[in-house]
Each structure stands twice: as structure tokens, then as C-alpha cells.
C-alpha positions in Angstrom: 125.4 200.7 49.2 127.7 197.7 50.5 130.4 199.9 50.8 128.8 202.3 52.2 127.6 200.4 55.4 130.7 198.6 55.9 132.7 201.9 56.3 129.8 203.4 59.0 130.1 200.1 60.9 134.0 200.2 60.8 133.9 203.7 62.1 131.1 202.3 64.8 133.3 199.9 66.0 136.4 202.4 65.8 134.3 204.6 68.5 133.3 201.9 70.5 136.9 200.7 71.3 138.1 204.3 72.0 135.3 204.7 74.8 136.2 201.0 76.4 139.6 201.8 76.1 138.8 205.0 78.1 136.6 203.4 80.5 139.5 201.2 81.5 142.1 203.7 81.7 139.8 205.6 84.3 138.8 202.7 85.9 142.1 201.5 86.4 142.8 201.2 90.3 146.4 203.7 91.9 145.8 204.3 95.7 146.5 201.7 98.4 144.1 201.9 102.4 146.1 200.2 104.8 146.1 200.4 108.6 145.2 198.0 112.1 142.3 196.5 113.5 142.5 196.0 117.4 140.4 195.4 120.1 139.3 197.3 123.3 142.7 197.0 124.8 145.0 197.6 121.9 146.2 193.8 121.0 145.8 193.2 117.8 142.7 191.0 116.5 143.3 188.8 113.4 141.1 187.4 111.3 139.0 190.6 111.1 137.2 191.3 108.0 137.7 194.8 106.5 135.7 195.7 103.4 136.0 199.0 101.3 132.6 199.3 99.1 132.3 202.1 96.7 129.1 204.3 96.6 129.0 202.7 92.7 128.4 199.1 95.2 132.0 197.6 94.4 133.4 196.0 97.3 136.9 195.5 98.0 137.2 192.6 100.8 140.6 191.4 102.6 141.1 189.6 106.3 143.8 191.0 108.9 146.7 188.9 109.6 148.6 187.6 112.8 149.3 191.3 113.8 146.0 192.9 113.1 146.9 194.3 109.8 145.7 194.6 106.5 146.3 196.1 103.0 143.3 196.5 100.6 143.8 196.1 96.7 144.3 199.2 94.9 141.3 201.2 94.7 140.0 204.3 92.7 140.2 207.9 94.5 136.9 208.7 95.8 134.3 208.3 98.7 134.2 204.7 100.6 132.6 203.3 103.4 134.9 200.6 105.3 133.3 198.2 107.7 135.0 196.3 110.0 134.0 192.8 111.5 135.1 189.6 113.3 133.1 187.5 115.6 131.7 188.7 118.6 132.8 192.3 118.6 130.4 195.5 117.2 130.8 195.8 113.7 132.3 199.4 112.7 132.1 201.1 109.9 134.3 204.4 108.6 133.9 207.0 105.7 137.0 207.5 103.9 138.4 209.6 101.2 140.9 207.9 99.2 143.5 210.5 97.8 144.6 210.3 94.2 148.2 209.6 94.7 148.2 209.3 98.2 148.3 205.8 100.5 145.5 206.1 103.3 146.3 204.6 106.5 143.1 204.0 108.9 143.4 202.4 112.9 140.3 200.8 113.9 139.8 199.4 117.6 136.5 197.0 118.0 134.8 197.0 121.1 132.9 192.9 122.3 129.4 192.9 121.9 129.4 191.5 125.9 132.4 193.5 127.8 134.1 190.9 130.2 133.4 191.6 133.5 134.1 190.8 137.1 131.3 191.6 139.8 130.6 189.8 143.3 129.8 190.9 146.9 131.5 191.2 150.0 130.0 189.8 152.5 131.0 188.6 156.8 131.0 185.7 158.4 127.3 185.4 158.7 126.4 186.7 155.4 125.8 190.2 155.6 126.9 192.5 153.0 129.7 194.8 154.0 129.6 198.5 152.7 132.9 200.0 152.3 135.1 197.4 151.5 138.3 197.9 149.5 138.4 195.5 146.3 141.6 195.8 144.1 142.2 193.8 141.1 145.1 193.1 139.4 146.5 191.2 136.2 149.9 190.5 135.0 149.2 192.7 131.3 146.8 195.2 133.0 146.6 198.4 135.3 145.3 197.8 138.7 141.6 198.5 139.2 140.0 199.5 142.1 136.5 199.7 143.7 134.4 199.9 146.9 131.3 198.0 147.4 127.9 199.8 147.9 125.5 199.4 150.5 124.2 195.8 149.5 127.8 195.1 149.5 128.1 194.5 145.5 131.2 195.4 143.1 131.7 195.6 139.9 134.8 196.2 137.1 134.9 195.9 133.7 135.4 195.9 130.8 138.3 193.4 131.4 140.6 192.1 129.4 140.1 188.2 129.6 143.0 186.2 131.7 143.8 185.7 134.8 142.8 188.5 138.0 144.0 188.6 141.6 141.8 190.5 143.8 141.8 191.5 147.1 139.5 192.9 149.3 140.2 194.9 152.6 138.1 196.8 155.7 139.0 197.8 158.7 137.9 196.0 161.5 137.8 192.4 159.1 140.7 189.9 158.1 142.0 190.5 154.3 141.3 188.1 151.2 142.9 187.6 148.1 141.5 185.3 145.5 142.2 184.5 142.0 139.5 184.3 139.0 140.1 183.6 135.3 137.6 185.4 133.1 137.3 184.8 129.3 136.7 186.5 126.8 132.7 188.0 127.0 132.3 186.2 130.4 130.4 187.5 133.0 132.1 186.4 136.5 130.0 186.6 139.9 132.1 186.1 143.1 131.2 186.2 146.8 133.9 187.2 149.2 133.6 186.4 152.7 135.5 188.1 155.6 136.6 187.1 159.0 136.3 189.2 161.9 139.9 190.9 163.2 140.1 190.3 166.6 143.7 191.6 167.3 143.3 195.2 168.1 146.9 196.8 166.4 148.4 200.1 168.8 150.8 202.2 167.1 152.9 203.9 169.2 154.4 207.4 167.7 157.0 208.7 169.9 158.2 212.6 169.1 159.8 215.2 171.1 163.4 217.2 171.0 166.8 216.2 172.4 168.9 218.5 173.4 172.5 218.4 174.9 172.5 222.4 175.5 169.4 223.0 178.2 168.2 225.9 176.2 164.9 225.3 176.0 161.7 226.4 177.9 159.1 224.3 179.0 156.9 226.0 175.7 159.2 225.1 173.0 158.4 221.5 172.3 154.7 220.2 173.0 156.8 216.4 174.3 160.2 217.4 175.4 163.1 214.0 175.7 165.8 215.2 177.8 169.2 213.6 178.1 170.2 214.3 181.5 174.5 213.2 181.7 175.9 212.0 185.2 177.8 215.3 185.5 174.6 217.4 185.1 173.1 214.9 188.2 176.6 215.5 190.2 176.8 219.4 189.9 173.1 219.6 191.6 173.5 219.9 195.4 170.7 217.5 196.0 170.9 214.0 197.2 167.2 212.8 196.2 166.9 211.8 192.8 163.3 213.3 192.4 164.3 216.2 193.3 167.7 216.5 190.6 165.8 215.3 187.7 162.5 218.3 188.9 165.6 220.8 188.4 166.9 220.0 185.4 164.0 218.7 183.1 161.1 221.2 183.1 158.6 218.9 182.2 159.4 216.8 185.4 157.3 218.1 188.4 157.2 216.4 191.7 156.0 217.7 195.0 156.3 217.1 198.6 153.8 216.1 200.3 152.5 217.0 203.8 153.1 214.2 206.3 149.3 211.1 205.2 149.7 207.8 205.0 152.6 206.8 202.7 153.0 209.8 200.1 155.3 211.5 202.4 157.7 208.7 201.1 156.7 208.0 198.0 155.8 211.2 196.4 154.0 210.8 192.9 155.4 212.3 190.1 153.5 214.5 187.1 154.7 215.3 183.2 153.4 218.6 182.7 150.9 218.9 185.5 149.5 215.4 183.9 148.2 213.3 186.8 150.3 210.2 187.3 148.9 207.2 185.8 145.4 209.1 184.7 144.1 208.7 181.1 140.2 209.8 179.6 138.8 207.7 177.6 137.7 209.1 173.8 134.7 208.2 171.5 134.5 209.5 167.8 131.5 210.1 165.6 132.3 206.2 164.7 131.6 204.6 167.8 135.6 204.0 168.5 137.2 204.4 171.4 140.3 205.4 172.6 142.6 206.8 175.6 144.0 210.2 176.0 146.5 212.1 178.6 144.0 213.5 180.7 146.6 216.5 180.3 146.3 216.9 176.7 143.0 218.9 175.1 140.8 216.4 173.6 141.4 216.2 169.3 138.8 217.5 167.0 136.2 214.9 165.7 136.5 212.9 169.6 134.7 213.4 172.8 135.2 212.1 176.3 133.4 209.3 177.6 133.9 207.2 181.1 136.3 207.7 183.6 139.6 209.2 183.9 141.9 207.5 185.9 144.4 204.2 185.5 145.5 202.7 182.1 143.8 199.2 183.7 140.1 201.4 184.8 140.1 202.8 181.3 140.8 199.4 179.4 138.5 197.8 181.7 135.8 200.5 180.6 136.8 200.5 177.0 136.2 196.6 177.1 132.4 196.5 178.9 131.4 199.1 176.4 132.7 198.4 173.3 131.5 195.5 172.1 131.2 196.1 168.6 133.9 196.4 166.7 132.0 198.1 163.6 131.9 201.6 162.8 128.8 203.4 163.2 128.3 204.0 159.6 128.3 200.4 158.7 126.2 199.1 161.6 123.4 201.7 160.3 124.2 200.4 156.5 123.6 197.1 157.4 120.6 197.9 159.2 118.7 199.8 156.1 119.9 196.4 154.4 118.3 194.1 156.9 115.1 196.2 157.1 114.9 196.2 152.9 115.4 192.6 153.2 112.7 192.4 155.8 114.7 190.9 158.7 113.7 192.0 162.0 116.7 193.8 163.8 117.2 191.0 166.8 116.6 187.7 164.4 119.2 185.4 164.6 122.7 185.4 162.5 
């Protein structure tokens, strides 16, 4: 009977070892995950924790380095889920198939739970918002961003990456700014920008035309001829009065002579194209701007005439009394709305 037992227990125990020994040769780890963790603007973020956990419930935990990386133990083929952590960023969390064989490679980029931002408003002298404004920002490891406030004046970027931001902040009519913020990381910066009024009205001058040597032209070829008239051209005319040489050579130039009144018989006033001498309109746009105009010249799409026509100095004069706001149209009504939703009345004080 002794016997007996003894040889069904040592063929028990023979069993048992060949299943663990089984058990351990299938459970014994061959394929390698290995890839990046980052955050929302591709630097690397160390420190990150990266576990693999098995649908069995074994977890496989490692940290990522100084360059984002990391390198899990060995694991089984099969399905895993991979989460990734680190402080103050949205965890993540990946399904993966490990290959038998194979070494699985996985990039992960984790967005901050409170996206660094940069907002403010724009606002003048007095403390009105300004709609419309131009607001660029800028960092040394960054694109530029742009933006234009709304009507309460407000703008907003973000997500940022936290450092060091230049902005600045344009409109016509207004003085520029340009200020500089640090933001870090998660942090929520408010600014208020104000603007000076730009007094100094800026003319650009745009001079075109043709110059020819060879008088080929006709007085339709070029809308604002430049003639070059040589002292033999001036010598060959027979023609001692100078108004009268240049009216025969340059087709543009037009001067006339007038019956014997008062003193135009000897100063006879010379015309460009029929254009009066010295007379200019005077030009408003949908915006309330004004400009002059050669009274010769039709009157530009978008414009319309207002005041008089006559001298450079009557036009300035009329452009000065009536123009008193140097605001387009669109942002006087803007800041109206925002004045009447803040319940100012329209003539209270600044």
C-alpha cells in the first residue's frame, strides 16, 4: 500500500513541475514598447509616468528621462492599455498591441490641464475700448501670432508656450505700443494696452508718368505724361515767350491768351490737361476721411465730393473746420454700441 502511494504522489509531483515549468516558459516576457512623451509644443517632458497594464491587471511602470523618453520592461505579446501622466497635464491613455517579435514604438504629446494664455484689451487715452486694433505677438522659440480685438476691445491667444512674449499693438489713426509679458507655465495673463492719439497726419506722395526723349506720344498714351524738354528743342521753336514754347512741345501744357482785364493779359494762368490752375475738390469716403483730388481727374470709386473746389489753402482750410475726428466711421459707431451697453450717455464727459 506504501509503495503504492509513494509512486502516485511522485508522479503528482512529476505533473505539477511540468505545468509550472510551462507556465513560466509562456510567461516569460520577449517584446520591448518604447517611444516619447512631449507636450503641446513638441519639447520633451521628463519625469512623465508611462504604465503598460495587461487586461490580466499586471502593470508595467517606468518614468521618462531628460529627453522625454522611455523604455518599458519586456512584456508579453498581447492587448495593453498605456497611460500617460505627469503633473498638471491631462492624463492619456493608448491601446496597444504588442507584436510577438516585434519592438513597438508609441509618441505621446500631453496637453496642460490650464492652456497658458495671454488676453488683455486695447483701449485710448480715455479708456475706451478700441475695435480693430492689430495685436501681434512674438517669442524667441515660437511662430508669431496674430489677433484683432473685438468690439469691447478684448484679445485673446493661446495656448502659449510659457516664456517670454513681445506684443505689439497697432491702428490707424493711434501711436503704436510694444510691451513685453512673461507667462508661465498654466498662467493666465490679463493686460491692458493703452494708445495715444497720432496727431501727425503722414502724405505719401506717388509720382508716375513716362519720359520720353523721342516726342512720339499723344496726349492719350500716358494718363500723367513727364516730359524732358532739351534747350535745342526750346531753340528750334520760333517763339520768344516761354509759355508759349513749352504749350508746343508738351501736350499736356495748355496756356491761353487772354483778352485785354485786369492783369491776366500779362500773366496768363497755365492748365495741365484742361485742369484749373491751383483748383483741387475735396473727397470724403464711406469712413468719414477726407481728402483732395485734381478737380480734373474723375472722382475714385468708394469717395464722394464734399466742399469746395478751388486752392490747395481753401481746401485744407475746409478739410480742417470739418474734420475733426480723426476716427473712422466704423469705430466711432463701435464705440457708441459700447458706451450705450455700458450705459453712458453719448455727451458724458471722458
Amino acid at each position: 500500500m506504501l509503495p503504492r502511494f509513494a509512486a502516485s504522489r511522485a508522479a503528482a509531483t512529476a505533473v505539477f513541475l511540468a505545468l509550472a515549468t510551462a507556465h513560466a516558459s509562456a510567461a516569460q516576457p520577449a517584446d520591448v514598447v518604447l517611444g516619447r512623451v512631449t507636450d503641446g509644443f513638441g519639447d520633451p517632458l521628463p519625469g512623465a509616468a508611462v504604465e503598460a497594464i495587461s487586461p490580466s491587471g499586471y502593470v508595467s511602470a517606468v518614468r521618462t528621462g531628460g529627453a522625454g523618453r522611455y523604455e518599458l520592461p519586456p512584456l508579453v505579446a498581447g492587448a495593453y492599455r498605456l497611460t500617460f501622466s505627469h503633473d498638471g497635464y491631462a492624463e492619456q491613455s493608448v491601446a496597444v498591441e504588442v507584436a510577438a517579435g516585434a519592438t513597438t514604438r508609441l509618441a505621446v504629446s500631453l496637453q496642460p490641464l490650464i492652456p497658458t494664455r495671454i488676453a488683455g484689451a486695447v483701449v485710448d487715452q480715455q479708456g475706451l475700448a478700441l475695435p480693430g486694433a492689430l495685436v501681434e505677438a512674438a517669442a524667441a522659440d515660437a511662430p508669431p501670432v496674430t489677433a484683432t480685438t473685438d468690439a469691447a476691445g478684448r484679445f485673446a491667444f493661446g495656448p502659449l508656450c510659457p516664456g517670454r512674449w513681445r506684443l505689439a499693438v497697432t491702428m490707424p489713426g493711434f501711436a503704436g505700443a510694444e510691451i513685453a509679458v512673461d507667462v508661465a507655465f498654466s498662467e493666465q495673463a490679463d493686460l491692458r494696452v493703452p494708445l495715444a492719439l497720432d496727431y501727425a497726419l503722414r502724405e505719401e506722395i506717388v509720382v508716375v508718368g513716362s519720359r520720353r526723349r523721342v516726342k512720339q506720344r499723344t496726349v492719350l498714351d500716358s494718363p500723367v505724361p513727364v516730359d524732358v524738354l532739351t534747350a535745342g528743342e526750346l531753340a528750334s521753336q520760333p517763339r520768344t515767350d516761354m509759355a508759349d514754347l513749352m504749350r508746343a512741345l508738351a501736350p499736356s501744357f495748355n496756356v491761353t491768351r487772354q483778352p485785354v482785364a485786369d492783369g491776366a493779359a500779362f500773366v496768363r494762368p497755365v492748365t495741365l490737361r484742361n485742369l484749373s490752375p491751383d483748383h483741387l475738390l475735396v473727397l470724403v469716403n464711406g469712413e468719414g476721411q477726407h481728402s483732395l483730388w485734381p478737380s480734373a481727374q474723375p472722382v475714385p470709386e468708394g469717395w464722394r465730393r464734399e466742399g469746395p473746389m478751388g486752392p490747395r489753402e481753401e481746401c485744407l482750410q475746409y478739410v480742417d473746420e470739418h474734420w475733426l475726428d480723426l476716427r473712422p466711421a466704423s469705430l466711432r459707431r463701435a464705440m457708441a454700441e459700447c458706451d450705450a451697453r455700458a450705459g453712458v450717455p453719448p455727451d458724458a464727459p471722458a
